[in-house]
C-alpha positions as CSV (number, residue, x, y, z in Angstrom):
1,X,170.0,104.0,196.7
2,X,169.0,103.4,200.1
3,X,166.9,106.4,200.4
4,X,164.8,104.6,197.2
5,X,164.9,101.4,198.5
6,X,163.4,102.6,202.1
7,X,160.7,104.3,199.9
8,X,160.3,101.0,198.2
9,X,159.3,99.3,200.9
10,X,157.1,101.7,202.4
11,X,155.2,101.5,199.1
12,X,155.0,97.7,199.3
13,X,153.9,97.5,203.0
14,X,151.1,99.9,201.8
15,X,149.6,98.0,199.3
16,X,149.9,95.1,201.3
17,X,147.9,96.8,203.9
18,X,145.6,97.6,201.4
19,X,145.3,94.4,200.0
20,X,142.9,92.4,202.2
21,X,144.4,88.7,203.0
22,X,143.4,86.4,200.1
23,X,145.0,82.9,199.4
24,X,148.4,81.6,198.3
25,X,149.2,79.5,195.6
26,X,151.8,77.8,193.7
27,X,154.2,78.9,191.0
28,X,154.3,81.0,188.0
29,X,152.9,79.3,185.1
30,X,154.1,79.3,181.6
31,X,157.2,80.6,182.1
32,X,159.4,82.3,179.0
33,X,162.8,80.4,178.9
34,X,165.6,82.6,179.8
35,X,167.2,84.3,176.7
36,X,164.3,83.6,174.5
37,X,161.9,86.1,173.2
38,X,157.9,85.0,173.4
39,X,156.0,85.9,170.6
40,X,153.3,88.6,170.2
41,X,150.2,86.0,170.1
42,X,147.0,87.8,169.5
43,X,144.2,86.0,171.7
44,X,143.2,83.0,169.9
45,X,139.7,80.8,170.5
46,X,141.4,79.1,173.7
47,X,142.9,82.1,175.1
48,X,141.1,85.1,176.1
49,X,142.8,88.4,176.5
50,X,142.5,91.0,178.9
51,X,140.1,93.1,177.0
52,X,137.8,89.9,176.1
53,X,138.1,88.8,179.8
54,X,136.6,92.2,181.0
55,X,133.9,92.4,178.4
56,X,132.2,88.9,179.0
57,X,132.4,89.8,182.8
58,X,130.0,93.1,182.3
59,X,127.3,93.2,184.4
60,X,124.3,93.8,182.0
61,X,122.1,95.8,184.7
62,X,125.1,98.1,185.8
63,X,127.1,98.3,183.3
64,X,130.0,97.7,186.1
65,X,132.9,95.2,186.1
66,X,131.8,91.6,188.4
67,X,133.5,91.3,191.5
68,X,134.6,88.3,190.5
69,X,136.8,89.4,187.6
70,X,139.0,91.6,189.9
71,X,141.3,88.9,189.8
72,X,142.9,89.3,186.5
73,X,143.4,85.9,184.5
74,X,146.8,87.0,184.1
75,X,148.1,87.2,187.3
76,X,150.8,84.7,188.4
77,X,149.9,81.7,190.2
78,X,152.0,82.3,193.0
79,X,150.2,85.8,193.7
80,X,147.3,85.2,192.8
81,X,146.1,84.1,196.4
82,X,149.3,86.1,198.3
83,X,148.9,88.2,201.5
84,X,151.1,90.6,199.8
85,X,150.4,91.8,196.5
86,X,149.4,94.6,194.9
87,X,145.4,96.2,194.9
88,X,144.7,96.6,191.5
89,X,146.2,100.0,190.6
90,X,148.3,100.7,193.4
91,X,151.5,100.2,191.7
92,X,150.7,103.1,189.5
93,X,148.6,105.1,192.5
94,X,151.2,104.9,195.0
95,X,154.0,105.0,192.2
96,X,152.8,108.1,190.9
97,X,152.1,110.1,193.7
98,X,155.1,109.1,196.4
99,X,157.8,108.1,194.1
100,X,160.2,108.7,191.1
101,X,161.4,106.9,188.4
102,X,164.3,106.4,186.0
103,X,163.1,104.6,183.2
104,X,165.1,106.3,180.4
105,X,167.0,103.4,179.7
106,X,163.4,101.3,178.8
107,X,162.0,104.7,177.2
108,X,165.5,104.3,174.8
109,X,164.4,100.4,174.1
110,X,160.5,101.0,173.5
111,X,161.1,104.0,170.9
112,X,163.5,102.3,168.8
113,X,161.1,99.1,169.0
114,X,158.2,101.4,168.2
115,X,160.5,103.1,165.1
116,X,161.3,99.4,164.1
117,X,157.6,98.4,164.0
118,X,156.9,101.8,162.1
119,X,159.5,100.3,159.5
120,X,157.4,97.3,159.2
121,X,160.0,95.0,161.5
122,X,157.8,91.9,162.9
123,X,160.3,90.6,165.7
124,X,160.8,93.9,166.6
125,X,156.8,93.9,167.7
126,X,157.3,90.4,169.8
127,X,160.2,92.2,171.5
128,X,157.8,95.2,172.5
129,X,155.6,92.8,173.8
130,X,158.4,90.7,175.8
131,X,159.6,94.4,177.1
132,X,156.2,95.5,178.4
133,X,155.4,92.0,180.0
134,X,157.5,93.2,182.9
135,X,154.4,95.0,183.9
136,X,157.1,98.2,184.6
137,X,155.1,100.5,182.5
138,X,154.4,103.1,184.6
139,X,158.2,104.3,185.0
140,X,158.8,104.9,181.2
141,X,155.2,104.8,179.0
142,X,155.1,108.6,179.2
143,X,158.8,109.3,178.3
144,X,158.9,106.6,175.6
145,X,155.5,108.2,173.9
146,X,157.0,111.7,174.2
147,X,159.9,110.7,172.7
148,X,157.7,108.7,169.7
149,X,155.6,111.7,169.2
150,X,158.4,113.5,168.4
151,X,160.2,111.2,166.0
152,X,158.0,109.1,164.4
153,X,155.5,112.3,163.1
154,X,152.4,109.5,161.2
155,X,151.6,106.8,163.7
156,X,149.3,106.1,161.3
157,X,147.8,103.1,160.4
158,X,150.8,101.3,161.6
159,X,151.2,102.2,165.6
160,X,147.7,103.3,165.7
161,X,146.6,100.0,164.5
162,X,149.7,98.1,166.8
163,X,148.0,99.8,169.9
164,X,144.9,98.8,169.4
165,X,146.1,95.4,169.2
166,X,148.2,95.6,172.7
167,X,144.8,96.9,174.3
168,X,142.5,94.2,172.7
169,X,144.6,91.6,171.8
170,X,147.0,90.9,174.8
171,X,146.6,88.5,177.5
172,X,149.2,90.4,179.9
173,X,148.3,93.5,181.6
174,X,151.4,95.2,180.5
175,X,151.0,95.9,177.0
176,X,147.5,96.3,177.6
177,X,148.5,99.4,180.2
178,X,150.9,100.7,176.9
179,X,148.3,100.1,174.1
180,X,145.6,102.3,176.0
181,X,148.6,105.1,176.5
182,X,149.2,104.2,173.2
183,X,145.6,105.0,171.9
184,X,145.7,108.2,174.5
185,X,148.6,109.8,172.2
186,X,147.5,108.9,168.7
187,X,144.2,107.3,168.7
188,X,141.0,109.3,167.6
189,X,137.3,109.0,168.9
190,X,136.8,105.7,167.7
191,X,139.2,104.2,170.1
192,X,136.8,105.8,173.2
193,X,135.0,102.3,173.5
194,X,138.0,100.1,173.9
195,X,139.7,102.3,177.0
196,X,136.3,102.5,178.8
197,X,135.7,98.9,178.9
198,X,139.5,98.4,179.8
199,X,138.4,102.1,182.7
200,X,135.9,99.2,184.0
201,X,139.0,97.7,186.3
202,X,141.0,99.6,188.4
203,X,144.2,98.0,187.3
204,X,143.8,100.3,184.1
205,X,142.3,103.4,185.7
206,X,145.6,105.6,185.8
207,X,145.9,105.3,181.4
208,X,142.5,105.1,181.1
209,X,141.8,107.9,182.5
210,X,144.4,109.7,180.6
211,X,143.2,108.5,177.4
212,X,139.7,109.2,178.1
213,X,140.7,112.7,179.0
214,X,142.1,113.0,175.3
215,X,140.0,111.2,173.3
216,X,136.3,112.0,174.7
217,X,134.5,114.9,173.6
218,X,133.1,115.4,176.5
219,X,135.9,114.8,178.6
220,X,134.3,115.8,181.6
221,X,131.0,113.8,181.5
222,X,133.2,110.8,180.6
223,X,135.6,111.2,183.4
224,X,132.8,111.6,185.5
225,X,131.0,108.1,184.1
226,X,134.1,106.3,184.2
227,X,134.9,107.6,188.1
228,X,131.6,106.6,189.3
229,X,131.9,102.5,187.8
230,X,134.8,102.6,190.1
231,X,135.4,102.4,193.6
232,X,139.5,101.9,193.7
233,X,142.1,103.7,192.3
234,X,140.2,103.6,189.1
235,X,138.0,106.4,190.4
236,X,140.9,108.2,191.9
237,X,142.7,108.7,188.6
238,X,139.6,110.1,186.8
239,X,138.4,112.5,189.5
240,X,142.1,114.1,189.9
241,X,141.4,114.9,186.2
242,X,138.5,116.4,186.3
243,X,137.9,120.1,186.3
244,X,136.1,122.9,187.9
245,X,132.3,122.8,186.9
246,X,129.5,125.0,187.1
247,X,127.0,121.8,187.2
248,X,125.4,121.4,189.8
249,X,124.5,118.0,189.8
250,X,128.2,117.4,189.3
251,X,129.4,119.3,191.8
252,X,126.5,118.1,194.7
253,X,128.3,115.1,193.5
254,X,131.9,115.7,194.0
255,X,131.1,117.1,197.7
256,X,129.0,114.1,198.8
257,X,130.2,110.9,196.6
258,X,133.1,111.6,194.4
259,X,136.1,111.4,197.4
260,X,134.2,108.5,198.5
261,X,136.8,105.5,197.6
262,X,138.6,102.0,198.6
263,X,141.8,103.2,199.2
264,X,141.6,106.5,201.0
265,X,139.0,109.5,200.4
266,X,142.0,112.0,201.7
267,X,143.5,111.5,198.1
268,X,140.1,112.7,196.4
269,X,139.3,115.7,199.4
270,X,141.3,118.7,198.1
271,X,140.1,118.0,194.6
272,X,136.6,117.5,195.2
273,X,136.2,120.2,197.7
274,X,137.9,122.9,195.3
275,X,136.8,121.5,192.1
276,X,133.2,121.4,193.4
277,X,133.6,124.7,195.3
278,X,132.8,123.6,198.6
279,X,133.0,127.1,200.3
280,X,130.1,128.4,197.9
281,X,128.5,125.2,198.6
282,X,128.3,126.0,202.4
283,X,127.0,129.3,201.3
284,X,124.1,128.4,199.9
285,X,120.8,128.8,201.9
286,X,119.4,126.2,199.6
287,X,122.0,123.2,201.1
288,X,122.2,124.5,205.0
289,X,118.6,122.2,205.2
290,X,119.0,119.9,202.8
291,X,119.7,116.9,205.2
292,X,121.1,114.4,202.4
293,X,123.7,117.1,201.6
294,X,124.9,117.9,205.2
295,X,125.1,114.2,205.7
296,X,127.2,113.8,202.4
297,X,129.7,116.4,202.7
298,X,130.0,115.8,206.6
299,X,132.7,113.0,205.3
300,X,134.5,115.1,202.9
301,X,135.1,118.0,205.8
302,X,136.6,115.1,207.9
303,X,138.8,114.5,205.2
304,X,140.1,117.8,204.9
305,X,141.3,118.0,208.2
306,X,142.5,114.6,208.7
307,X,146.0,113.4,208.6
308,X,146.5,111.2,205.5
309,X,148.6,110.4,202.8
310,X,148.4,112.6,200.3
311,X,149.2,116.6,202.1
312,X,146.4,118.4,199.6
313,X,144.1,117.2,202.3
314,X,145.1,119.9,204.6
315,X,145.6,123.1,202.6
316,X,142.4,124.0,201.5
317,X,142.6,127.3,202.8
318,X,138.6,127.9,203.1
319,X,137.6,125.0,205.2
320,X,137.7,127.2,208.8
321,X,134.7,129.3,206.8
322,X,133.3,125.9,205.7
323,X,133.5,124.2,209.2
324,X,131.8,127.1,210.9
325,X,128.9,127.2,208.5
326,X,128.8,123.4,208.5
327,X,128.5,123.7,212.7
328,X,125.6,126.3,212.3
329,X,123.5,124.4,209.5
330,X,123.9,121.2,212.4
331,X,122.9,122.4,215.3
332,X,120.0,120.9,217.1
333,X,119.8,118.1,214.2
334,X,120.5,114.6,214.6
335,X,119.6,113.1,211.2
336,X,122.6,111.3,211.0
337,X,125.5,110.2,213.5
338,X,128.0,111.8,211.2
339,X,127.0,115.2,212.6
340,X,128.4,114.2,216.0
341,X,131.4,113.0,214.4
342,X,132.4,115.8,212.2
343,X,132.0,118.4,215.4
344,X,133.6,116.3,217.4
345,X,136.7,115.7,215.2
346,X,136.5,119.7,214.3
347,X,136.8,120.5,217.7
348,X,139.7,118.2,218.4
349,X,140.9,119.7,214.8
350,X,140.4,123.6,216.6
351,X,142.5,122.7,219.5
352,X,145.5,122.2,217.8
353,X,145.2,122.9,214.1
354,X,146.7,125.8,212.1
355,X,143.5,128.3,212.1
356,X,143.4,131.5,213.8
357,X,142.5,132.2,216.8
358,X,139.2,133.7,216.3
359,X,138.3,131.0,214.6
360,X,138.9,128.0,217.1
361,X,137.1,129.6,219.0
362,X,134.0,129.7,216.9
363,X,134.1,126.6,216.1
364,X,134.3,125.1,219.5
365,X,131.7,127.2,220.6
366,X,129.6,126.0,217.7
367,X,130.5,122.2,218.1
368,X,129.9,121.9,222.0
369,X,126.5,121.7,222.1
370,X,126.3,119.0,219.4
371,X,128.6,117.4,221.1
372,X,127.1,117.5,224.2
373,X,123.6,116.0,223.3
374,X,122.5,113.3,224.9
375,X,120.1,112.0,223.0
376,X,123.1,110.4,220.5
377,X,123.8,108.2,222.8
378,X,120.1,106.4,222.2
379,X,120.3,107.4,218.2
380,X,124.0,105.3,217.8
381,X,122.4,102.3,219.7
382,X,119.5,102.5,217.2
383,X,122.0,102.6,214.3
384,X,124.0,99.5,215.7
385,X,120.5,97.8,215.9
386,X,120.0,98.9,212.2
387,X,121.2,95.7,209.4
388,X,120.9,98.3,206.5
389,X,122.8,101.3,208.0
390,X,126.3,102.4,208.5
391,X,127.4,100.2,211.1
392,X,131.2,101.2,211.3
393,X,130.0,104.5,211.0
394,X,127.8,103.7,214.3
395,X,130.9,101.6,216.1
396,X,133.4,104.9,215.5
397,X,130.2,106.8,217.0
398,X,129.8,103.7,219.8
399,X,133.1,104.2,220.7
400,X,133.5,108.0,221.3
401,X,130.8,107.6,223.5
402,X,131.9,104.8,225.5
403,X,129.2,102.2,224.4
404,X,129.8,98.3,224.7
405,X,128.9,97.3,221.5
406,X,129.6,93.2,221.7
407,X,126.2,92.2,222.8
408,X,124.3,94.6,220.7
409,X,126.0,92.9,217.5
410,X,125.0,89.2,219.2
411,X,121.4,90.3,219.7
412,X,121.1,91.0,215.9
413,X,123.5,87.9,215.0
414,X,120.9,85.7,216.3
415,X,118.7,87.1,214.9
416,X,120.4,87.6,211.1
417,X,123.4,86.3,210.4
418,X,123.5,87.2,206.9
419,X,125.9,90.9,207.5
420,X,129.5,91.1,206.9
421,X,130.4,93.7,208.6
422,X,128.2,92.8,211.8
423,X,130.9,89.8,212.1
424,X,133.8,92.0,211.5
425,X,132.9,94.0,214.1
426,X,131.5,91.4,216.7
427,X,134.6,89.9,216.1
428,X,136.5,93.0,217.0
429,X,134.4,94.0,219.7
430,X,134.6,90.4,221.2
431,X,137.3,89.9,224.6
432,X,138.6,86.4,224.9
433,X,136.1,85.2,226.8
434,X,133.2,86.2,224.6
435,X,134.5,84.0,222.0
436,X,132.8,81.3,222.6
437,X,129.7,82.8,222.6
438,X,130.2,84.6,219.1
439,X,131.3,81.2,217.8
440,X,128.0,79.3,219.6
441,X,126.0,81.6,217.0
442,X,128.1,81.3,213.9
443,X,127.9,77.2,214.6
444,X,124.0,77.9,214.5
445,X,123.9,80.5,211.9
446,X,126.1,77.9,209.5
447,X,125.6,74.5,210.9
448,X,122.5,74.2,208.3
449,X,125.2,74.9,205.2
450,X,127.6,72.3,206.6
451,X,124.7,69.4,207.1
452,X,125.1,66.3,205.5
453,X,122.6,66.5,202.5
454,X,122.4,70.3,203.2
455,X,121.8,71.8,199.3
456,X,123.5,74.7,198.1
457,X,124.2,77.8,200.1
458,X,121.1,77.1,202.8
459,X,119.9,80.6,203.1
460,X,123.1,81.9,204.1
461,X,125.7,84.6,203.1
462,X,129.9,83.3,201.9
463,X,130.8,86.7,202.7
464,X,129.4,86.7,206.2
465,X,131.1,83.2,206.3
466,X,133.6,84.6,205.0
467,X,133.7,87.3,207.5
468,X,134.0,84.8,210.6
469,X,136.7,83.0,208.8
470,X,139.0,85.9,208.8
471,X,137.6,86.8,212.3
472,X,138.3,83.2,213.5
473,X,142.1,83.4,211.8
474,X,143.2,85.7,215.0
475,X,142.2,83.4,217.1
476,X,144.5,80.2,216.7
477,X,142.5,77.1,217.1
478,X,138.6,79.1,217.5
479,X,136.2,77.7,215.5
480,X,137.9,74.4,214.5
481,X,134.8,72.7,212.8
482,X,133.7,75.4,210.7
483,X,137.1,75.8,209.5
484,X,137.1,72.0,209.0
485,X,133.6,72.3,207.2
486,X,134.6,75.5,205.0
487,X,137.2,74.1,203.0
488,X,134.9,71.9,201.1
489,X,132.8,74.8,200.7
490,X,130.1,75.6,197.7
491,X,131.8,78.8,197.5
492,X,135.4,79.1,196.0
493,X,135.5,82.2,198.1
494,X,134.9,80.8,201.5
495,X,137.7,77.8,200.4
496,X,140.2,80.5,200.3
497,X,139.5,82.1,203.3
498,X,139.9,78.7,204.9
499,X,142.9,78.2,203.5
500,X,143.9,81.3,204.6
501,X,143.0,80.7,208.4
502,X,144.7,77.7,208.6
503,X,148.2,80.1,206.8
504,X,147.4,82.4,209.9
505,X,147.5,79.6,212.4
506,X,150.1,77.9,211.4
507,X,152.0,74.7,211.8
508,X,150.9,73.3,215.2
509,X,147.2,73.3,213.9
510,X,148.6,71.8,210.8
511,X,149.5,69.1,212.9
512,X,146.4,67.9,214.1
513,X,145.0,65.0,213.3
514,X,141.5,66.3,211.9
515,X,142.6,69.5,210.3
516,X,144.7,67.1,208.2
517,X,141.6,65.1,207.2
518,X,139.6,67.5,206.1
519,X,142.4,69.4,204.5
520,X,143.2,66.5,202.8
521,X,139.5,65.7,202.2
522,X,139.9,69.5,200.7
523,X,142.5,68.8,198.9
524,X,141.3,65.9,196.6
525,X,138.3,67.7,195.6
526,X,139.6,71.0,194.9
527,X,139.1,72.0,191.1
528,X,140.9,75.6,191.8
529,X,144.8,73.9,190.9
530,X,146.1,76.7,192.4
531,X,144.1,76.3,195.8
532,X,144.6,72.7,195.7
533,X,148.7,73.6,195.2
534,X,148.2,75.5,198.5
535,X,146.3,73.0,200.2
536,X,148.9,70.3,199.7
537,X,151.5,72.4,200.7
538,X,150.2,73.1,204.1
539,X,149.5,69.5,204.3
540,X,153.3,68.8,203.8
541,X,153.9,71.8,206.6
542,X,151.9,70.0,208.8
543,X,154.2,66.8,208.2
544,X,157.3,68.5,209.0
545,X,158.9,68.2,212.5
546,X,157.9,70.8,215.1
């Protein structure tokens, strides 16, 4: 037991890690009385379910899910805005691949449900739905359907038409998760449209995936369409199903995009690389000037080598062969900084890795002279200079080459303040004493946002504000008034990562006098009830002795 429990907790830490730092709220809302057994209640007029919530938040010109509607409606109210909670699809990501599961004793209670619903027993289908609530599925929805596929021989119409109602019908992700397993063991073609919209959020992408696998005709194509609406664990679950293809746009894919992900690209590298044959890939005279493809699979090789979570990363046995042909296809180009990169991290990698000895030696013999060039030191300060490129690409490359990066960000801050990810890593490059000056241009940048009479957004970006917020939260007591000013925000984002500063400074802050009065001020206007829960309560913090 303590063995699982350690194993547990490493699992939680992770997807808190993952999770970046949101708001916190109050408690769980419509709570079922202890002992008593909600009923199954189909979405009605006032209630949307899960499936209706995802359709209406389609974007029309993507055909992706908004970002907005990550947050599920169903998620409690007291983790809704938590620093720890789960990424959507973690629990069954993480779950999957690092731990194991009893879950005969809930596989015992969903078949005989499941045979009790086949009889035509109507409590026995509220009790299904009070079962899967729990939001446990993943440790027993493949036993349980094993185990129904065996004994109850005709799903049809009655479980067939049951899990369609749990996947379009519910309001809590749980029976949602079993009705698409559901449609995965005994649905038919028609079904295909219902799991894809549900594939559109990540929180679904491990039974989606499965299902789609089952029920598409072309399983591959669909996997493939599914994995690229996703960036999260979504996209994870579909790729690791997909199969070796001769295609070639597929598999120019799978080298350059498909690893690509939110969580970690080291659980999509083995796949991808073998799947889309990266060793013939390397061979072909046709990619070794193709620019865009060097550039593309330059991230999947650092993958390969890299130490990660997932141990497939590191045994696919042809990348010596692939980094050697990579090195030679390189040399003398500087189209992108990931060139320096990947030889420099292959060289590093020949020093001590597992390859012979012949090898190594190639391939530091290959990588020194791209290494060596100076001209990438003038190419990475272009890059940093550059709104529109990779900029933590350019501030791993700053860094290996021993380039101050702090007033190369405030040059361009002054000039555009308008980039995330400049802040983030202004913030990060910033010493204590260049604080001041990073929060002299923020003031500017947002002061005309903050203006009495100012209208709307004025020409700025919430997630750059939002970006300085977070930066700002390390910092106990930096950036006081735009703090003050962001928690009566236009943007319910930037309210919560107000909110969420203050939670990260903590209660002598909450003590002074005009944090309190514009948290207060906050606090009376806020139409999010669950932000304006939070808000009270770090008022009452702030009232408690020292």
């Amino acid at each position: 037991m303590k063995g699982q429990a350690q194993r547990w907790l490493f699992v939680a830490t992770l997807a808190a890690v993952l999770w970046p730092p949101t708001k916190v709220a109050a408690a769980d809302a419509n709570p079922t009385p202890p002992g008593r057994v909600a009923p199954f209640q189909p979405a009605v007029a006032e209630s949307t379910s899960l499936y209706q919530y995802i359709q209406i938040h389609i974007d029309p010109a993507t055909g992706r899910l908004a970002p907005e509607a990550m947050t599920l409606p169903d998620e409690p109210a007291a983790r809704r805005f938590s620093r720890l909670r789960w990424v959507p699809g973690a629990l069954e990501g993480l779950g999957t691949r690092h731990m194991q599961w009893d879950g005969s004793a809930k596989a015992v209670q969903t078949i005989t449900l499941l045979q009790q619903i086949a009889a035509g027993s109507a409590p026995a289908e509220a009790a299904l739905y009070e079962l899967l609530r729990a939001d446990d599925v993943v440790t027993f929805y493949d036993d349980a359907l094993d185990y129904a596929a065996a004994r109850i021989p005709d799903a049809e119409p009655i479980l067939h038409d049951l899990a369609r109602r749990l996947a379009t019908q519910s309001r809590d992700r749980g029976p949602v998760k079993f009705g698409i397993a559901m449609l995965g063991s005994m649905g038919d073609e028609s079904d295909l449209e219902i799991v894809r919209t549900l594939a559109l959020h990540d929180e679904f992408g491990l039974y989606a995936a499965g299902a789609i696998a089952e029920l598409a005709p072309q399983r591959q194509q669909a996997l493939f369409e599914m994995a690229r609406k996703l960036t999260g664990w979504g996209r994870i679950e579909a790729v690791t199903l997909m199969t070796a293809t001769p295609d070639p746009k597929l598999r120019r894919w799978l080298l350059t995009e498909a690893f690509r992900n939110d969580v970690t690209p080291q659980y999509l590298a083995y796949q991808c690389a073998t799947i889309g044959d990266l060793a013939d890939a390397m061979s072909d005279p046709a990619n070794a000037t193709d620019m865009r493809f060097l550039a593309g699979v330059s991230d999947l090789i650092q993958s390969l080598i890299k130490p990660g979570p997932s141990r497939d990363s590191q045994t696919y046995e042809q990348i010596p062969d692939v980094a050697i042909s990579y090195l030679r296809d390189v040399q003398g180009r500087q189209d992108s900084i990931d060139f320096l990169l990947t030889a420099q991290m292959l060289n590093e990698y020949a020093s001590a890795g597992p390859w012979s000895a012949d090898q190594k030696a190639s391939v530091r013999k290959l990588a020194a002279p791209i290494i060596a060039d100076k001209s990438w030191r003038r190419r990475v300060i272009a890059a940093l200079s550059d709104d529109h490129g990779n900029l933590e690409q350019a501030e791993v490359a700053a860094a290996r080459l021993s380039i101050e990066t702090f007033d190369l960000h405030m040059k361009r801050l002054a000039k555009n303040g308008a980039v995330p990810e400049r802040w983030r890593l202004a913030f990060s490059a910033a010493d204590p004493r260049q604080l001041a000056s990073l929060m002299n241009v923020a003031e500017k940048t947002f002061g005309p946002r903050f203006a009495r009479g100012a209208i709307g957004r004025a020409n700025t970006s919430d997630a750059a504000l939002e970006a300085v917020l977070q930066g700002v939260a390390k910092y106990p007591g930096a950036g006081m008034p735009i703090v003050d000013a962001s928690l009566v925000d236009i943007s319910p984002v930037v309210r919560r990562a107000a909110v969420e500063t203050l939670v990260r400074w903590g209660g002598p802050y909450l003590r002074d006098m005009t944090v309190r009065a514009a948290l207060s001020a906050a606090a009376d206007g806020e139409t999010d009830e669950a932000l304006k829960a939070r808000m009270v309560a770090l008022l009452n913090v702030g009232e408690a002795p020292p």
